[in-house]
Structure formats: C-alpha cells, structure tokens
LOTIDREN-690046 format. One record per residue (C-alpha): residue in one letter; y, z, x. Coordinates in steps of 0.25 Angstrom, whole numbers, padded with zeros to 4 digits, always signed. Layout:
% residues N
aYZX...
//
This chain:
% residues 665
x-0222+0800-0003x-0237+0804-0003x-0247+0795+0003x-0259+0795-0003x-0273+0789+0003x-0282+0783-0005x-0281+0776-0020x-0292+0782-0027x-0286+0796-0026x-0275+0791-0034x-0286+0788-0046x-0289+0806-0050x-0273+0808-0051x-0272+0798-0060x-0285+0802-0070x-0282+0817-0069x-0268+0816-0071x-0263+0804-0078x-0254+0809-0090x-0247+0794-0095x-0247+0780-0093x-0239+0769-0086x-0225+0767-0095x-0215+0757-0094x-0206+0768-0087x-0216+0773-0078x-0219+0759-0073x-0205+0755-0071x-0202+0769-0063x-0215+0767-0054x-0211+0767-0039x-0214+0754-0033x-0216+0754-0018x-0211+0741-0007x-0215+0740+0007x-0202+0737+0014x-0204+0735+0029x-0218+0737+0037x-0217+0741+0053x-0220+0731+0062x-0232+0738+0068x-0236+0740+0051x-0238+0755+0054x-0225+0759+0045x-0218+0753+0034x-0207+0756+0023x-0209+0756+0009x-0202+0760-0002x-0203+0766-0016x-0195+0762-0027x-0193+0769-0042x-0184+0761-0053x-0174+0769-0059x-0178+0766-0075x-0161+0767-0079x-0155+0761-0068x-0166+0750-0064x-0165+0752-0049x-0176+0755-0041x-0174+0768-0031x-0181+0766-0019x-0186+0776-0007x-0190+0771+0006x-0204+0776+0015x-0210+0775+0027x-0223+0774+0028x-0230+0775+0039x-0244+0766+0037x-0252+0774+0046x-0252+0787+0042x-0249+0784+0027x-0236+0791+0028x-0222+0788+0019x-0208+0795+0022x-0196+0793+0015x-0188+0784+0023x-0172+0783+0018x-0164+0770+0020x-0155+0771+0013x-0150+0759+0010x-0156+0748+0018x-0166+0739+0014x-0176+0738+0024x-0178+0722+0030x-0190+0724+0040x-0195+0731+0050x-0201+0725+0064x-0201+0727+0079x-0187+0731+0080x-0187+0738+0067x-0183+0742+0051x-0171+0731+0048x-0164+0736+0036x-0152+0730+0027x-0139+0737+0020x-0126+0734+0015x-0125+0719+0025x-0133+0725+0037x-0146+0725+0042x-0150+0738+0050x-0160+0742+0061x-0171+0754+0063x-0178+0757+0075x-0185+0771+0070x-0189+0767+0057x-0178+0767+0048x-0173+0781+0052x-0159+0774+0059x-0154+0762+0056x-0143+0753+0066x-0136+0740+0060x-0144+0728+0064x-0135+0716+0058x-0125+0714+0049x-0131+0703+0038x-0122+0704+0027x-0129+0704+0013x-0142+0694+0018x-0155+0694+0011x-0170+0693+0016x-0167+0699+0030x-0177+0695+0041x-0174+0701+0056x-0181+0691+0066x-0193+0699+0075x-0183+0698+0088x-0171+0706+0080x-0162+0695+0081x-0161+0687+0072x-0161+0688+0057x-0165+0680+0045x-0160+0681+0031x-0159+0676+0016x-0145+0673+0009x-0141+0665-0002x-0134+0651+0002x-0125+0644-0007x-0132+0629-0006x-0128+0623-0021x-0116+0624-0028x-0123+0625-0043x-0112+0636-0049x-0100+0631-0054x-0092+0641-0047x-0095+0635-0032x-0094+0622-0036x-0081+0622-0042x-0074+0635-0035x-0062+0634-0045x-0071+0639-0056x-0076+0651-0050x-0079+0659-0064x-0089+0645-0068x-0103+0649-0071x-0107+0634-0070x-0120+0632-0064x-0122+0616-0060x-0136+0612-0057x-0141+0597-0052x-0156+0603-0049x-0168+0612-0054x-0171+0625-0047x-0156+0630-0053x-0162+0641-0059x-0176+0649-0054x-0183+0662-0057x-0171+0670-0062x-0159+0665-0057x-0152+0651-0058x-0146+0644-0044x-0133+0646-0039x-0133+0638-0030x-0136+0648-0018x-0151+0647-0010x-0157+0659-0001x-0155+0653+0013x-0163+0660+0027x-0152+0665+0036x-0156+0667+0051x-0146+0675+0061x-0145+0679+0074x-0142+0696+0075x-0133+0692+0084x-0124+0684+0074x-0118+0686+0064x-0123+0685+0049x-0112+0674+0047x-0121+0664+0058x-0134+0663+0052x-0140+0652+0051x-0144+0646+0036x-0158+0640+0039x-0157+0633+0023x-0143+0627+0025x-0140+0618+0015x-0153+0620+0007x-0156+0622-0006x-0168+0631-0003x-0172+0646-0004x-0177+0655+0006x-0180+0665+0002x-0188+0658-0009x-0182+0661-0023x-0184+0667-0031x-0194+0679-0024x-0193+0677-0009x-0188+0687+0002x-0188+0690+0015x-0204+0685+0016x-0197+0671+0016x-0191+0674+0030x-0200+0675+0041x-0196+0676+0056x-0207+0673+0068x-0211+0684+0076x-0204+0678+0088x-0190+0675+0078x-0189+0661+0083x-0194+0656+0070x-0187+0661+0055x-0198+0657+0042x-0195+0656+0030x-0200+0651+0016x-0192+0641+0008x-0195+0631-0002x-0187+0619+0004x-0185+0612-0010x-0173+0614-0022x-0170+0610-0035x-0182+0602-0043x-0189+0602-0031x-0189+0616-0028x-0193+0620-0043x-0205+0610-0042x-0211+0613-0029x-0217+0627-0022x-0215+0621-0009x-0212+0631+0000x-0211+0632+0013x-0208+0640+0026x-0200+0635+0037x-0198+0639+0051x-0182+0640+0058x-0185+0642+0071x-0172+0647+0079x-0170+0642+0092x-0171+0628+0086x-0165+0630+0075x-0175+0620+0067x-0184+0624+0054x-0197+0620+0053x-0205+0621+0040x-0219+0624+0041x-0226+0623+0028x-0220+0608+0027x-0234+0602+0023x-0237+0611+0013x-0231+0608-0002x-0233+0623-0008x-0228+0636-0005x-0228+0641+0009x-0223+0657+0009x-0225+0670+0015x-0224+0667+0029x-0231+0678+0039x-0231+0678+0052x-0242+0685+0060x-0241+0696+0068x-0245+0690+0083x-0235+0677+0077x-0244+0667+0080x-0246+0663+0063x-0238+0660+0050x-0245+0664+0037x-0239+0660+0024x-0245+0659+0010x-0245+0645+0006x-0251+0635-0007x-0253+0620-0005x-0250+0614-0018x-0235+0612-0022x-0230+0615-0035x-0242+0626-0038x-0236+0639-0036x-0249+0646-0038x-0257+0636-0029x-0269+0645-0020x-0258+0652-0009x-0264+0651+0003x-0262+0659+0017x-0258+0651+0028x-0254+0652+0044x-0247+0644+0053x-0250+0644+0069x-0236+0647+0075x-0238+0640+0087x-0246+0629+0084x-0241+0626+0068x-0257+0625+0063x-0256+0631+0048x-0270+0636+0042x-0273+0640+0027x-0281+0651+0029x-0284+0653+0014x-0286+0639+0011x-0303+0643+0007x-0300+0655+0000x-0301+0651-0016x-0290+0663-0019x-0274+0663-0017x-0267+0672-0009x-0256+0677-0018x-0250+0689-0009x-0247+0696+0002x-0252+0691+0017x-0250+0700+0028x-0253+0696+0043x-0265+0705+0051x-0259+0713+0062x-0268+0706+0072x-0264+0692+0066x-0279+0687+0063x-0278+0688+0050x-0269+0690+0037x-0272+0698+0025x-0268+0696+0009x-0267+0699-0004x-0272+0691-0015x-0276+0691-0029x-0291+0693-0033x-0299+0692-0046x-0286+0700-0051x-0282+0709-0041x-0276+0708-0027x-0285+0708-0015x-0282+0711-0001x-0287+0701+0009x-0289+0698+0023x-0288+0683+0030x-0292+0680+0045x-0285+0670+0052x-0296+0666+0062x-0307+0660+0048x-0299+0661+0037x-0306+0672+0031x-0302+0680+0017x-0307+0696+0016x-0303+0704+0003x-0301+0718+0007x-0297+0726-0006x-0304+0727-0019x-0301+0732-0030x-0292+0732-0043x-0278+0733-0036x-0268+0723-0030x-0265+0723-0016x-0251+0716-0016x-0245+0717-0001x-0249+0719+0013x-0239+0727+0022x-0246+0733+0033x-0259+0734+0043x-0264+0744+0048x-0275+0739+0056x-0286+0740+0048x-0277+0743+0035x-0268+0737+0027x-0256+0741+0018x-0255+0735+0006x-0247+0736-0008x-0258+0738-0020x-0257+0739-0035x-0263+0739-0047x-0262+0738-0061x-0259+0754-0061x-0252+0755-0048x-0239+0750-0044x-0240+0747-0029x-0244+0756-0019x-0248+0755-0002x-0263+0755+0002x-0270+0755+0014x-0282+0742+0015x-0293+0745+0023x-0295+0731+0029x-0310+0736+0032x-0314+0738+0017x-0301+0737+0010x-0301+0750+0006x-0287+0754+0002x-0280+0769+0003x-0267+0770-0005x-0255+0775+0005x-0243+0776-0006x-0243+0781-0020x-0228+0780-0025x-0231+0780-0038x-0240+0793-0038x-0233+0801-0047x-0232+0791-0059x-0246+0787-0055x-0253+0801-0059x-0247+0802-0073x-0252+0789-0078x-0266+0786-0081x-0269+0772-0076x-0275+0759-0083x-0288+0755-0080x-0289+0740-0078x-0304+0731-0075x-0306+0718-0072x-0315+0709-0082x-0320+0696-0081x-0320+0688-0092x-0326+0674-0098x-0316+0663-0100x-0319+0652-0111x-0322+0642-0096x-0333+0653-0092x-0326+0658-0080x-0324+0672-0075x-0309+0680-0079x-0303+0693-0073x-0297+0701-0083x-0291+0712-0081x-0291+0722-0091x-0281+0736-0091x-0285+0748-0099x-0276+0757-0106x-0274+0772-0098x-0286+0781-0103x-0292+0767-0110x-0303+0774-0120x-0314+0759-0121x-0318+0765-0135x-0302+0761-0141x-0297+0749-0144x-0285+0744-0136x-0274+0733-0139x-0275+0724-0127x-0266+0714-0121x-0269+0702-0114x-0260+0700-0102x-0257+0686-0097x-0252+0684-0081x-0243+0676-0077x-0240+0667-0068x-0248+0660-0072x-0256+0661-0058x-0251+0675-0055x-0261+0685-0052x-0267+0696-0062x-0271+0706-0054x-0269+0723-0052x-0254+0723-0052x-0242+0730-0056x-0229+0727-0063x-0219+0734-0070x-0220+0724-0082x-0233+0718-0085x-0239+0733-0080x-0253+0734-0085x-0255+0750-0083x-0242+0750-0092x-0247+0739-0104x-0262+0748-0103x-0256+0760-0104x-0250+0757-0119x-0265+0756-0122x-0267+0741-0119x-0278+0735-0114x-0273+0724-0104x-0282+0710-0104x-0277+0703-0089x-0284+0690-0088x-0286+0683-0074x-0284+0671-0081x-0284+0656-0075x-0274+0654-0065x-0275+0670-0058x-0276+0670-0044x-0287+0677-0037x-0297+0671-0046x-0301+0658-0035x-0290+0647-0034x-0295+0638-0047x-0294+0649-0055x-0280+0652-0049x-0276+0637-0050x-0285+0635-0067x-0270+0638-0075x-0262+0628-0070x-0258+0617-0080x-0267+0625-0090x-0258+0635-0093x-0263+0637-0107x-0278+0632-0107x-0287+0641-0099x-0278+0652-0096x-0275+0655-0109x-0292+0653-0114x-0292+0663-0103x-0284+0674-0109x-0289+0671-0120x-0304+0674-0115x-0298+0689-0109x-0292+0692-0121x-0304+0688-0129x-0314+0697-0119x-0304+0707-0120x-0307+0709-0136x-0320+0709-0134x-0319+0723-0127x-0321+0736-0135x-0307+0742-0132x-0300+0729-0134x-0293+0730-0149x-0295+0713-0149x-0285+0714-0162x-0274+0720-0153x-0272+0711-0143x-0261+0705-0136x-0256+0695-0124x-0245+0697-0114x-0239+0691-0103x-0229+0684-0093x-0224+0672-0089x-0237+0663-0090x-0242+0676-0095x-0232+0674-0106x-0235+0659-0107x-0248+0663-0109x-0245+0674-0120x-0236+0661-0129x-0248+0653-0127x-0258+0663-0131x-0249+0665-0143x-0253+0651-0148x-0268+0649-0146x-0274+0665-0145x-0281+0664-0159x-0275+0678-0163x-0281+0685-0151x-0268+0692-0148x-0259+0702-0157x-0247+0700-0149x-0239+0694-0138x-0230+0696-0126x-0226+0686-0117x-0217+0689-0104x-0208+0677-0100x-0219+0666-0105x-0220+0650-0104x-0215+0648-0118x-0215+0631-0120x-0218+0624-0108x-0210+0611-0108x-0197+0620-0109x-0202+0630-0098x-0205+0619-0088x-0191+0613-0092x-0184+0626-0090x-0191+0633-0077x-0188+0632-0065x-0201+0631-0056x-0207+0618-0059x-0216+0619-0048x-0224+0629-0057x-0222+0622-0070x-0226+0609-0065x-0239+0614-0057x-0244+0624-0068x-0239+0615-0081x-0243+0602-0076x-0231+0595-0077x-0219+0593-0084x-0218+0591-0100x-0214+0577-0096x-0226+0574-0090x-0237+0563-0096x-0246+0567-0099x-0240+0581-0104x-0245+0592-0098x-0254+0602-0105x-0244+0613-0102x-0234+0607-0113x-0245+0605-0124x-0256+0612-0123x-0252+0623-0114x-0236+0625-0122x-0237+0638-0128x-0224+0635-0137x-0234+0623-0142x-0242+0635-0148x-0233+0643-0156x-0237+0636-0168x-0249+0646-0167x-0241+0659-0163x-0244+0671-0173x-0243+0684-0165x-0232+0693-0161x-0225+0688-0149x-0216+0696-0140x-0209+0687-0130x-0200+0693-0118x-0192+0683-0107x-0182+0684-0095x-0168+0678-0096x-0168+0675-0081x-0181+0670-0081x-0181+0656-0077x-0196+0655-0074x-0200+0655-0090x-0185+0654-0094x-0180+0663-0106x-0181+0651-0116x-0196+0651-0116x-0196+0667-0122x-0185+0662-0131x-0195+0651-0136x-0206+0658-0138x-0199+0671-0146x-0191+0660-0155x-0203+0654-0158x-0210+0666-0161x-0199+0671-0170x-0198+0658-0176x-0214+0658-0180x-0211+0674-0185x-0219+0681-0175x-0217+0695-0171x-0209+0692-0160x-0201+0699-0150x-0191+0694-0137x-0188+0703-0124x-0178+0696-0117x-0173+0700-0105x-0159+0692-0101x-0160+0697-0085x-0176+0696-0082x-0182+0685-0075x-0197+0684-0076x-0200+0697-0076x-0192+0710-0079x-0188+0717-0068x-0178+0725-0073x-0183+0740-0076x-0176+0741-0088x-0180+0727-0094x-0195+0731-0090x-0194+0743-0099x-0189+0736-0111x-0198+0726-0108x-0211+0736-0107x-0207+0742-0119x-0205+0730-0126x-0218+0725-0123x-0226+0737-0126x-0218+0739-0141x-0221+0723-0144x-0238+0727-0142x-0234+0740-0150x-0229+0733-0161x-0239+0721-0160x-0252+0725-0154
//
C-alpha cells in the first residue's frame, strides 16, 4: 500500500485524469479503512482495509501494520483472529472460543485463555484478569421458557415498554459485564448485573468503549443506564459505575447527574477520568460536555461548561496528561480542537472544508486522525498541532479516486425569514458548466439535531446524488450543532415552524441563482429529513416538483404511540397527545394534518425492522397518497432498520431513487 504525504498532490491526478463519476457500484465497492488496535507507546498501530463483494455482500478484509513514524504499512496476516487490544504485554486476539497472545507484533501467537464464545473482550492492565460482555437471560417474555412444554411456541408475553427497541423486539436476555480471573475458569465469572434488567453494553450501539479497566486493574468502569421498562424508554440517564475488586462493592459515579454519562477515558499518568456528559434528562441532544474526575480525591470538573458549542465526537487523552484533544462540529464541518486541563482553555486546530472524525494517535507534536469529506471516504492524516496543518498518510482508495472527477461543494450563508445568518451547503455537479441550468434537490438532515457537515455515506452520498447532474441544497437549518448552543437547541417542540421556513428560505435563494432550473426542483430526506419532506409536501406553495422521503415521521400521535424512545418524543414533541393543552406537534406541526394540501409526486421508502419510525408511518403516507392519486411510489424493505445496510438493498435503493427524480424531476 503506498503512502502518500501530502493532500494537495492528490488534487492534479484527479483534473488530468478523472474519466467518470461516483456510481452506486463504485460507491458501494469503495475500500473502507478501521483502525483496529494502537501500540501502547502510539508509535505502531493495525488497520485494516475492507472491499464489499457486490454478489455475495461480504466484506474482504486485509490487515496492515503501520508504523506511525516513518509513514510505512506492511501487509500483516492473521488469519483468522480478530484482533482485541494491544498494551504492555502485548496484541490480544480472539478465534474459534480462545483469546491468544503476541509478544513480537502479531508475527507468533500463544493461547492466552480459553473464553468460550464472549463478546466485548477487555484484558485488565496486569494481564490477569479479564472483562467481558455476554447475553443473560433475566425475563422469561418467550412463550417457550415460560412454558417448557411448548417448546415450538412463538408467543411473546410482555407486562412492560421497552419490549421492542431500534430493530429487534426483547427476548428476554440483557447484555451483562463479566469479570474473570486468568486463573479461573470461564464457568466462575463473576455477573457484575446479576438479577438486573440492565444493558451494558448500552443497546443498541455500544461495545467494548463501555468497559473500562484502571490502569492499576483494581477498578473495572463500565457504562449502563440503570433503568428498564417505561422507565428506560423515558429517560437518557446514563451512567458509569465503578466495581472495585478487592471489595467486591460498586460504586456509581455519575449518580448526581440526570443525563447521559459516556465514554469513559482514563488518562495516561491515571490520575483523571474523562467522559462526555449532558446535564438535562430526557434531551438526547442536550450541549455534551467533557468532564474529568480526580481519581484520588473524586472532584469532578466540567471543563467545557463556557464553551457555547457541543462536543459531538471523539476525545482522546494528551500523552503528557495536561490536556485532551476533540473533534467537534463547526459551522458545517468537523474541527479538531485542543483543551487544557490546567484553565479550561479551547484551541481549533484544523481548518477547512473536511471532517475530522477520530483520534488514534500522538506523535508528539502530531496527531493521527480519520478525515473525510463529501468526496472522500476516510483516510489517515497527520495534524500538526502547531498550525494544524495536515499531510495524508494513506490513500486506500487511490485507484478508484483517479478515474472520477469530484464535486465541488461551497458553503453559502443565507437570510432566514427571522434575519439570521444560515450555512448552506451547496454540491455542484462534476464538471458543473454555471452558464446551464441544473435540477436541484433540496436535502433535509435528520436527526433532527444531527450534524450536517463534510461526510461520507454509502446512501445519502452527495458526490453520487451531483454526479447525476444535480445540484445539492444542504441547509444548516435550526437545530444543527456547531452553530452556538441556541441554535443547536431552536428545533425542539418546533419541529414544523422555523425549521421548515428555514428550508424554505434555502430553497428559495437557491432559485435565485443562475444555474438553478427553480422549475426543477425537489426535496429529500431521512428520518426527520423524511418528516420534514411529508411536511414540506403540505405547505411548500408548489416550490418543489417532487418528493422522497426516507423513513419519515408520518402522523405524530401514532408515531409517539408506536416508538419506542419516548425520552426523544417527549423532550422534542412536547409531550404526549394526551397532554392539555395539546401540544403544537400534534396540530400544527402533524404532517398527516396537511395532506389535504398534497399535490406532487411522492416516493416513500421504509424499514420493516424499523422500530424508531415504525413501518406503519411509510404505509400511511403512501396509502394516502395513492388514495388522493398522486404519483406515488413505495420501496419497502422487510429486513432494514433505519438505514439500509445491506449492499444489495443499497443498490436497489440508489437506483430506485435516481429513476423516481428521472421520471419526476
């Protein structure tokens, strides 16, 4: 694999000898890079490179070692083990029921343990002890364990909420922390969550960052939300405890605080705890701040308390333990920053239209960090921490890179209809001529307080949408981080009032522009995107030609009876529909209350398994489009959650998508 040293050669291959442009295929066979373990002294670490197969949907990996220092990668086989973490006694990797150790770097392996099929592997600093995930049965819920004499019963019996959450409904079982002397075997560990109804791993997206051991192994963190049922799925109270194991007692020490409490970090020397953590319950997207926590004497600091921004990504502890470093969004991109423990005080050091996702290494006076942007699927970078300067050590997509001519994209700021000052990005078509006339598509985020920024997906791909000659309208509308803390905070309970002027001020700038064809336009989106999209399609005045919506919030009294985070629904919605006075969210705010006013072509897609915005709300909207006779069309997908993450199902739905704007636009 070839090195390369600085991202602005990459911009002359790419103008002398670009031939096409993204496709659905070449996106979906791109070769996506993961760091899999860093050396303790962060001189070396392991990555690897996978490449879907388009037939058989697996991705093919190839493993590296790269060393950091001399910006070198050699192929490294391992066959099949999967690599668990690398520290002072060395690589730690799993196969077939057994954990193995390397001493030289992966070249020989010994059997360490034999663990049996475990999950979220953590080996304590000492070597001997180790800390694991597993599933626990806690609730018989199936038919099947409550009656053993039924055993072929698919009876699922529930007394509680939280039965069913993301993509799966409960069975019953709840991921339990396991801790282990090497000594022993696997059949005497010790269930820290006996009896309890609780996750941790966090469902349904935590891992192994949930278990944390101390640097002197006498304590075992992890993260768990210490709630179930209704209470779980209205609250985001989070929080991390402490099993300390000569005692054998636990101690939780984010008790005071209502919110969530994540990510826990400890500092190289020991002597702090950092998490991520927000104060107000119930607000998933409340201001995250960073926090640390005095080992020795328990004195907990908010470090970013002052900082009208919220820290939504990666922290990484200096090497000299004065100070962390993170990534953030920033008027619609990532930024890398730096924080000193000692005042408190918040540097940016990058700039520049590109996301800096994760931290791995330091360098002394460098960094290295993931980076992407709406061209480029990840890549490693070097950071200068002097000037932020950046030097791109890996290129694994190079090949595919230098046959497709890339979009340009530009950030506007535009007026809203309150006076204030929107980000907007907008994506040019490859070899965009300004004196043609382009159809454009206005694209709504979801989240609805996820950031928009320079990132790259393999289904809302914006190289991929310009490259079929559209213009692209991303508004940084109200409730975007990286635009100050109000800003962040402006959408909730007014889903459909200011947000949606919003768009509709992007989209009406956007028409104003010579290349914008104004009489070709139309409005896509996921999730809130896709709620947006159902609402747009009642009060846009016959701006927009046509419609996609991904997933949306269809009619919210039955989406708030039928989801399964309530937390979100109340904090964001107001309330209940049963609440007096109603909430505005249910009237005002109800896109299924506009429909009355529908009267473009609408294609409507959903996930079976989505129990976020469950299937019924795509059903409802498409029967209620057929039912007005609009030009309708519905891409259901029976296995997808919220997103498609199925290679094949992505294809279908890529090509769907660009043949409804064919046939519409």
């Amino acid at each position: 694999m070839k090195i390369k040293t600085t991202l602005f050669a990459l911009a002359a291959p790419f103008l002398m000898n670009a031939q096409n442009v993204m496709t659905p295929e070449i996106l979906w066979t791109l070769n996506k890079i993961g760091v899999s373990a860093v050396s303790p002294d962060q001189s070396s670490l392991i990555y690897s490179v996978g490449k879907t197969d388009l037939k058989t949907e697996k991705n093919n990996k190839k493993n590296y070692f790269f060393n950091i220092n001399k910006a070198n990668a050699t192929p490294l086989d391992l066959g099949k083990k999967s690599l668990i973490q690398w520290d002072k006694n060395g690589m730690y990797a799993q196969e077939d029921g057994k954990i193995y150790l390397s001493t030289d770097a992966g070249k020989t392996w010994k059997e360490f343990y034999a663990s049996g099929e475990i999950d979220n592997i953590v080996i304590s600093p000492d070597g001997k002890k180790i800390a694991f995930s597993k599933e626990v049965l806690v609730e018989k819920v199936l038919g099947k364990d409550k009656y053993t004499d039924v055993p072929k019963s698919t009876a699922h019996i529930y007394t509680d909420l939280n039965h069913r959450h993301w993509d799966y409904f409960s069975e019953g079982k709840y991921n339990h922390i396991f801790v282990v002397n090497v000594s022993e075997k696997i059949e005497n560990a010790k269930d820290l969550l006996e009896g309890k109804a609780w996750d941790s791993p966090q469902r349904p997206f935590g891992g192994s960052e949930d278990i944390v051991w101390s640097p002197d192994s006498a304590h075992l963190l992890y993260v768990t939300k210490p709630l179930s049922g209704a209470e779980y799925s209205k609250s985001t109270n989070t929080d991390i405890f402490a099993y300390e194991l000569t005692s054998a007692t636990t101690k939780n020490l984010t008790g005071s605080n209502n919110g969530y409490d994540v990510s826990p970090k400890f500092s190289p020397d020991g002597k702090f705890l950092s998490w991520q953590s927000m104060e107000r319950e119930g607000f998933e997207a409340d201001k995250n701040d960073i926090k640390i926590f005095e080992w020795k004497t328990g004195k907990v600091t908010n470090l970013t308390k002052d900082w009208d921004e919220s820290v939504a990504g990666d922290v990484f502890w200096a090497q000299n333990s004065k100070g962390l470093y993170f990534t953030t969004a920033l008027r619609g991109t990532k930024q890398l920053f730096s924080l000193d423990l000692k005042n408190s005080k918040i540097l940016q050091i990058t700039k520049g239209d590109f996301d800096i996702n994760e931290i791995f290494a330091q360098d002394k006076n460098t960094l290295l960090v993931s980076r992407t942007d709406m061209n480029h699927n990840a890549d490693l970078f070097s950071v200068d921490l002097k000037n932020g300067s950046m030097k791109q050590v890996t290129e694994v997509n190079k090949a595919a890179y230098a046959k497709i001519t890339p979009s340009k994209t530009e950030l506007k700021m535009v007026k809203t209809t309150d006076g204030k000052e929107m980000g907007v990005w907008f994506i040019y078509p490859p070899n965009f001529d300004p004196a043609k006339k382009y159809p454009t598509l206005l694209y709504c985020q979801g989240g609805p307080q996820s950031a928009l920024t320079q990132f790259f997906s393999v289904r809302w791909n914006f190289a991929l949408m310009a490259a079929n000659d559209y213009i692209i309208v991303a508004p940084n509308r109200r409730g975007m981080p990286g635009w100050g803390t109000k800003w962040n905070e402006d959408i909730s309970k007014d889903w459909g009032g200011q947000p949606m002027k919003d768009y509709l001020a992007a989209a009406d700038f956007a028409k104003t522009l010579p290349y914008v064809d104004g009489d070709r336009m139309g409005a896509v989106g996921a999730s809130y995107g896709g709620y947006s999209v159902f609402m747009l399609a009642g009060i846009h005045e016959k701006r927009f030609k046509t419609f996609i919506a991904h997933d949306g919030l269809f009619d919210m009294k039955s989406w708030y009876l039928t989801t399964e985070e309530l937390w979100f629904a109340n904090w964001d919605l107001g309330g209940s529909p049963f609440d007096k006075p109603t909430p505005k969210s249910y009237t005002d705010f109800n896109p299924s209350n506009f429909v009355h006013n529908w009267n473009t072509p609408i294609m409507v897609i959903q996930g079976g398994i989505d129990y976020r915005v469950p299937y019924e709300q795509g059903q409802e909207a498409f029967q209620a489009a057929r039912l007005k006779g609009l030009k309708s069309k519905f891409l259901y997908f029976p296995n997808e959650n919220h997103w498609v993450l199925n290679t094949q199902n992505g294809l279908v739905w890529q090509r769907e998508f660009f043949d409804w704007l064919k046939e519409t636009l």
